[in-house]
C-alpha positions in Angstrom: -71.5 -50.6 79.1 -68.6 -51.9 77.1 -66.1 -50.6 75.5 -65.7 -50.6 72.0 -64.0 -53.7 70.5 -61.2 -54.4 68.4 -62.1 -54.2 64.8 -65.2 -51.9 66.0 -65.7 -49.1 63.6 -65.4 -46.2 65.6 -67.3 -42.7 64.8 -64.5 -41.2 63.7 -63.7 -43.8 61.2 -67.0 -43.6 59.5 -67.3 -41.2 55.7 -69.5 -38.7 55.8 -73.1 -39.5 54.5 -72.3 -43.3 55.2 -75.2 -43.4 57.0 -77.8 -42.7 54.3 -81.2 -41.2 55.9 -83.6 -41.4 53.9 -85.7 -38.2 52.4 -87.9 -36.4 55.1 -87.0 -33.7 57.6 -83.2 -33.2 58.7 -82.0 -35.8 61.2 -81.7 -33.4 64.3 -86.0 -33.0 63.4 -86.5 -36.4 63.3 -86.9 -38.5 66.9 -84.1 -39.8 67.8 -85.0 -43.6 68.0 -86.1 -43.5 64.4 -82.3 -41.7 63.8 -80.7 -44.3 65.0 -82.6 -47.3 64.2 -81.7 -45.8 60.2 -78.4 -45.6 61.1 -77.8 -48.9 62.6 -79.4 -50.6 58.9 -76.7 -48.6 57.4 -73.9 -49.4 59.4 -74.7 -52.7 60.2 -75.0 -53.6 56.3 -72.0 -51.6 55.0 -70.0 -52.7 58.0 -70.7 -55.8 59.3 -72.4 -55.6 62.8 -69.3 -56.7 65.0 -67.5 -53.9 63.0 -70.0 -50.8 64.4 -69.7 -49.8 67.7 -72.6 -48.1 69.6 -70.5 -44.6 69.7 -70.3 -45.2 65.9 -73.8 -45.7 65.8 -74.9 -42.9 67.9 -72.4 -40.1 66.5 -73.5 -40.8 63.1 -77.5 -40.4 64.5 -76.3 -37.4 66.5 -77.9 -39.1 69.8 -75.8 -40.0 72.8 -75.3 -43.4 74.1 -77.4 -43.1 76.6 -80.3 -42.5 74.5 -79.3 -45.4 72.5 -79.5 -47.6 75.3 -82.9 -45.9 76.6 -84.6 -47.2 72.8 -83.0 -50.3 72.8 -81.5 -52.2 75.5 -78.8 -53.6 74.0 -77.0 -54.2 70.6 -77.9 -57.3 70.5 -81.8 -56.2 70.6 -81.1 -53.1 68.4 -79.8 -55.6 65.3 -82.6 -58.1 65.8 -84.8 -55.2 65.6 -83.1 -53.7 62.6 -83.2 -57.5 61.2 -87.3 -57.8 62.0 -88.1 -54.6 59.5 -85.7 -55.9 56.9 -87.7 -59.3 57.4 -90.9 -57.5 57.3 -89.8 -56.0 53.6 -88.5 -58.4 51.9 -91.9 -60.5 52.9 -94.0 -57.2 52.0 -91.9 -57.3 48.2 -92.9 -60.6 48.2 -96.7 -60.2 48.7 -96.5 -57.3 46.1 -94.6 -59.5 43.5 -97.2 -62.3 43.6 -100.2 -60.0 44.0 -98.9 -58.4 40.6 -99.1 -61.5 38.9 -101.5 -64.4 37.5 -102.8 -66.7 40.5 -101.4 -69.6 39.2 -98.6 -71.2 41.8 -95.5 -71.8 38.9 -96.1 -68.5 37.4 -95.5 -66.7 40.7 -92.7 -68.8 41.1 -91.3 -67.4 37.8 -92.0 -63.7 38.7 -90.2 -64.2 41.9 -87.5 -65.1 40.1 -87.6 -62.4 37.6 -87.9 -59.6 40.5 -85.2 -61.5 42.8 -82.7 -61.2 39.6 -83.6 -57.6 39.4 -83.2 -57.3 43.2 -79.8 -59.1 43.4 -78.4 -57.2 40.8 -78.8 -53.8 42.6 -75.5 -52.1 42.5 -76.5 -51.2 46.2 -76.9 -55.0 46.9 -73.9 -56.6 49.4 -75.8 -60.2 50.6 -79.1 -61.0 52.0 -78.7 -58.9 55.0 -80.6 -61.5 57.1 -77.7 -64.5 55.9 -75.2 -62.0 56.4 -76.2 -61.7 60.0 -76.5 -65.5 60.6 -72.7 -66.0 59.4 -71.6 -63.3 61.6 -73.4 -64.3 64.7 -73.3 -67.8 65.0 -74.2 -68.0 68.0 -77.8 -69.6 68.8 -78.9 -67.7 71.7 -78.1 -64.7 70.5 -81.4 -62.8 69.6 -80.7 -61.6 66.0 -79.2 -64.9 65.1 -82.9 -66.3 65.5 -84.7 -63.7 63.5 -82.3 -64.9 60.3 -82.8 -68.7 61.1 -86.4 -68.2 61.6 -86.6 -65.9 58.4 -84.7 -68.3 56.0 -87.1 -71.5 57.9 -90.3 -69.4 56.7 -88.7 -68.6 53.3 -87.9 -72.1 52.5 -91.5 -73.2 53.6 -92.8 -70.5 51.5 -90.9 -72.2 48.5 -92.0 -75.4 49.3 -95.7 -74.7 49.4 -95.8 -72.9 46.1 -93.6 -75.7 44.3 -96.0 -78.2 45.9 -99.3 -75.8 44.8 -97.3 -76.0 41.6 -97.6 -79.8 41.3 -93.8 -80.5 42.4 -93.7 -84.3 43.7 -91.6 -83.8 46.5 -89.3 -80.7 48.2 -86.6 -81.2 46.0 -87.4 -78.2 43.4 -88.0 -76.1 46.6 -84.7 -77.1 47.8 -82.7 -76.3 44.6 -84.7 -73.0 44.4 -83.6 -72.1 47.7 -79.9 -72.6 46.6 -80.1 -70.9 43.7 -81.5 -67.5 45.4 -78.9 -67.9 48.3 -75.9 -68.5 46.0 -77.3 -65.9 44.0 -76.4 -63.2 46.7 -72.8 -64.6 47.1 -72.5 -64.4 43.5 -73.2 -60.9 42.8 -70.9 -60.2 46.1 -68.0 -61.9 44.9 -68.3 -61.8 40.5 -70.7 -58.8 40.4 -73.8 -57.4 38.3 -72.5 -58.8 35.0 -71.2 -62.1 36.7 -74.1 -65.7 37.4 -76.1 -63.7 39.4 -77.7 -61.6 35.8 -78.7 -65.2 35.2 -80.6 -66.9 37.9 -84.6 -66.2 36.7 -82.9 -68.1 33.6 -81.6 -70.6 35.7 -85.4 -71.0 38.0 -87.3 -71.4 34.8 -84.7 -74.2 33.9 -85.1 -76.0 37.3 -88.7 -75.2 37.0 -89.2 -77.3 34.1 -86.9 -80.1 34.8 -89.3 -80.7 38.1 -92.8 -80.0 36.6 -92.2 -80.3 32.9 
């Protein structure tokens, strides 16, 4: 297995509680490939993925490398997997956004909006993890790399086909939408809470009615 690399955070270089588990039994209770499957998220999304080692990762879950490597085979498959379940819950929020509202396509539209602002304002918020990933492993082959592409495909579509439901003549509100929720993340990165990002459901509704009237 290979060393760790430079710029690898190492488990010594890790805080105490970075790792956030969340409430249940102690870790050393629960098994060990849901301890470090938690862990990883954490890491991963604090970090950056290049930046966490697999010692890192298994210190912090108090498992061994070796049972690391007898959950997951590699790195590579532990943050695809890690990716997958963050996929999985941000199409689950989704689902429980529109189901809360009216059936009608540009109202959902609009409540997506309103809950993404909420989302992307979370102090706890660095980035979409799932675009974070796809900057920091450009790499096509590599398997996390196509769970982000794949997840941002299926997000865009998902746009598209409520724009369309919503009467939108062509892709083009979709696309801007799509923009708007991507930049939003890079805004509340860079400017914060109080900077653009408190205003994109603002921002939606504005594109919303510049495309359907």
């Amino acid at each position: 297995m290979a060393a760790r690399k430079s710029g690898e955070v190492g488990s010594g270089e890790l805080g105490a509680g970075t790792a956030c588990a969340p409430d249940g039994p102690p870790a050393s209770k629960r098994p060990a490939r849901d301890r470090i499957f938690e862990t990883a998220r954490e890491l991963f999304y604090q970090h950056g993925i290049r930046a966490v080692g697999v010692e890192a990762i298994a210190a912090e879950a108090e498992a061994t490398k070796m049972t690391l490597y007898r959950n997951f085979p590699s790195k590579d498959e532990l943050v695809a997997e890690v990716l997958r379940e963050q996929e999985r819950e941000y199409w689950a929020w989704w689902d429980g956004v529109t189901a809360m509202c009216c059936s009608d396509p540009r109202g959902q539209l609009e409540a997506i909006f309103d809950a993404f602002e909420t989302k992307a304002c979370d102090m706890n918020i660095h980035g979409c993890p799932l675009a974070n990933a796809a900057i920091e492993l450009h790499e096509e082959n590599h398997p996390a790399q196509q769970v982000s592409v794949n997840y941002k495909r299926s997000l865009h579509g998902r746009l598209i086909d409520l724009c369309r439901r919503a009467g939108a003549a062509d892709d083009e509100l979709a696309d801007a939408l799509m923009l708007l929720m991507e930049g939003s993340y890079t805004a509340r990165v860079t400017l914060g809470a109080d900077g653009p990002a408190r205003s994109v459901a603002r921002a939606a509704r504005s594109l919303i009615r510049v495309h359907l009237g």
